[in-house]
C-alpha positions in Angstrom: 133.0 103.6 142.4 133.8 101.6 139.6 131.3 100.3 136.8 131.3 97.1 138.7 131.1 98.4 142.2 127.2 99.4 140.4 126.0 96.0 139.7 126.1 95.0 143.4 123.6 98.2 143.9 121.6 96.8 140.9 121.6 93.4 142.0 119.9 94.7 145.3 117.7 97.7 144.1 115.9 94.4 141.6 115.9 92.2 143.8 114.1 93.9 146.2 111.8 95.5 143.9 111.1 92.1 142.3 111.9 93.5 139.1 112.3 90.7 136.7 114.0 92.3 133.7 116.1 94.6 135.3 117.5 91.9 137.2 118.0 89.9 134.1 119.8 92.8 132.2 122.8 92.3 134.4 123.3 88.8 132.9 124.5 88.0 129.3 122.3 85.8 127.4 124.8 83.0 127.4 125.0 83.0 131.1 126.3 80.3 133.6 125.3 80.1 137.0 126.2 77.9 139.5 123.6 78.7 142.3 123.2 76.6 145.6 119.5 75.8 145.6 118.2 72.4 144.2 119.6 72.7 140.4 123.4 71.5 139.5 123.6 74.2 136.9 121.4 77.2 135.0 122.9 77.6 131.4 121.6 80.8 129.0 119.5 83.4 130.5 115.6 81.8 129.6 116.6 79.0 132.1 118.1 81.7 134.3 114.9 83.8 133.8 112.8 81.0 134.6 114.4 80.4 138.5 114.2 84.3 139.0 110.6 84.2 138.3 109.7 81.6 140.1 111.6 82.5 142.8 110.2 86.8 143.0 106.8 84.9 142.5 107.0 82.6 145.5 108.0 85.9 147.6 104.4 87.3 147.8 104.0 90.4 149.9 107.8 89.8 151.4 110.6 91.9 149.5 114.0 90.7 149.8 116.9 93.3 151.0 120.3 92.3 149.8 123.4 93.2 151.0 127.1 92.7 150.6 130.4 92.8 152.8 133.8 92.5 152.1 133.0 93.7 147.9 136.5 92.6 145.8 137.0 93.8 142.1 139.7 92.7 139.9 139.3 94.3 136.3 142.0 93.0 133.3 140.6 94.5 129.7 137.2 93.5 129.2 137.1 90.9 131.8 136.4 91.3 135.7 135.9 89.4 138.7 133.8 90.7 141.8 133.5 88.3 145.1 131.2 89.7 148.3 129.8 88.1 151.0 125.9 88.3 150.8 122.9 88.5 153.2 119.3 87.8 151.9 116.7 89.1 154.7 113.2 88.4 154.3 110.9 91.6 155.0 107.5 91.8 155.3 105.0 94.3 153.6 105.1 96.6 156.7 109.5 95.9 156.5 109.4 93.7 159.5 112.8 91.4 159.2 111.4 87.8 158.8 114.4 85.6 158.1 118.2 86.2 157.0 120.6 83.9 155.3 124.4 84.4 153.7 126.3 82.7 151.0 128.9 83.7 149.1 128.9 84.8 145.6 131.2 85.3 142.5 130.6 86.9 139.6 132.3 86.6 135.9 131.8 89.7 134.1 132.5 90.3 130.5 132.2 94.3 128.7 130.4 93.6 125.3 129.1 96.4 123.5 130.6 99.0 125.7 128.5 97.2 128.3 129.5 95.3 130.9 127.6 91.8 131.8 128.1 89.0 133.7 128.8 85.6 132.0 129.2 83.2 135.1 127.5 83.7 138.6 128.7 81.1 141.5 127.2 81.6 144.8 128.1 78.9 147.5 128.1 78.2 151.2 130.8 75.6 153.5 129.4 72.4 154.6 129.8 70.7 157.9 131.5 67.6 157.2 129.8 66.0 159.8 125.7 66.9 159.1 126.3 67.7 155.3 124.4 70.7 156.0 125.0 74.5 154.4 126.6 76.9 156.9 124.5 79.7 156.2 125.8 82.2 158.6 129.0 84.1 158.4 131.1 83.3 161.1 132.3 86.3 163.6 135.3 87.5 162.6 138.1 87.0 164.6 140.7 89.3 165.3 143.4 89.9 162.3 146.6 88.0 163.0 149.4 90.2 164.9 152.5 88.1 163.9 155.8 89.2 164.2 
């Protein structure tokens, strides 16, 4: 495991616990993030911090359990790139699934300090052409191609 393989266990063990600044200490302060609900564009980490809260505080008694598939690193000096395929599902106090929804997600990520942190976030899902609504389900996957 590298040290970015542990942010995607970060990412989840904060988001579930609803821990505000642990989930914000994987961000740089200068942060861009391209997310896909409502708002164009969240640039520096107070307005970042502001749509985390907002959105732990609207969770109530539900936790969140996050989880990726298909994890891709690519590390050059101080610079990385990580891609997954994410599920969000909803639980309930007692841990009942409620709800489930995908997306997919890229990360920047930049080692300052000894430290790394990432600098952009862009999480996204396809769009029918013909509703203009989000795909929020991962298709099956199909078999791999056999060509000869």
């Amino acid at each position: 495991m590298t040290e970015v393989d542990s942010f995607f266990d970060q990412y989840a063990k904060t988001v579930f616990e609803k821990d505000l600044e642990g989930f914000l200490a994987l961000f740089d302060e200068k942060v861009y993030v391209f997310d896909m609900w409502g708002t164009w564009l969240y640039e520096g980490l107070a307005a970042w911090r502001s749509m985390v809260a907002d959105w732990f505080g609207s969770l109530g008694a539900e936790r969140v359990a996050v989880t990726f598939d298909d994890r891709r690193i690519t590390t050059a000096g101080d610079m990385a790139l990580a891609t997954a395929f994410v599920t969000f599902t909803a639980l309930s106090a007692e841990g009942e699934k409620l709800r489930s929804l995908q997306n997919r997600l890229s990360w920047t990520l930049q080692k300052k300090n000894g430290q790394w942190k990432i600098i952009h976030e862009h999480t996204s899902a396809p769009i029918q052409h013909d509703t203009g609504r989000a795909v929020l389900r991962r298709p099956e996957q199909k078999e791999p191609c056999r060509c000869e």
